[in-house]
N, C-alpha and C positions, 0 to 999 in steps of 0.2 A: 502316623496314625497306628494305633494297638489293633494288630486283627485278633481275632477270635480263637485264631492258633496259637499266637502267642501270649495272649491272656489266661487260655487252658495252659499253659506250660509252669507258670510262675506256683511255685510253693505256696501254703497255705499264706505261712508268714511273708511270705514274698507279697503273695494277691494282696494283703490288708495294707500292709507298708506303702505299695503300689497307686492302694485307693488312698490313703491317707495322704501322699505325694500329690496327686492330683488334686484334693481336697484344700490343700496348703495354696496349689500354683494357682489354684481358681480363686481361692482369696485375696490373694495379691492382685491379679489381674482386673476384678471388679474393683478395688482399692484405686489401683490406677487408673481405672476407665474414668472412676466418680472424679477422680482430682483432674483427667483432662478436659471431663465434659462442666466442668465447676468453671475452669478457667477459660476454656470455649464461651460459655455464658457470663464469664462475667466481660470480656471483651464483646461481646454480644453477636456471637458467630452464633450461626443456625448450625444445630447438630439433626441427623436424622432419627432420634429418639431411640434409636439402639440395631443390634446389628442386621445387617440387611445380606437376604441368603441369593447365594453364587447361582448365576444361571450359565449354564453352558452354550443357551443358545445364544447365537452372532446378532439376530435381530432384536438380543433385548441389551445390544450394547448402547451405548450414548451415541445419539445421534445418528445411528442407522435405523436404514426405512423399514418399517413394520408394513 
């Protein structure tokens, strides 16, 4: 993960190259997501409609008591 430090560190041309890097890795990535959740559905797996955010707490793992 880029912190804040080293995000201010990178050259003008550095930071745009940087963002455009990212911009590139994110387009691939959705690319792929649609061609696994295509083939997900056409085998007729349940997908959970998109990503689902990390909890740290232990009682919101599977199957532990709340």
């Amino acid at each position: 993960m880029l912190t804040d430090e080293r995000a201010a560190a990178y050259s003008d041309s550095g930071l745009i190259a940087a963002i455009r890097e990212c911009e590139a890795m994110r387009h691939r990535l959705l690319h792929d997501q649609l061609a696994l959740l295509t083939e997900a559905r056409r085998r007729g797996l349940r997908t959970c409609g998109g990503p689902r955010r990390a909890s740290h707490d232990p009682a919101d793992a599977e199957g532990a008591p709340t």
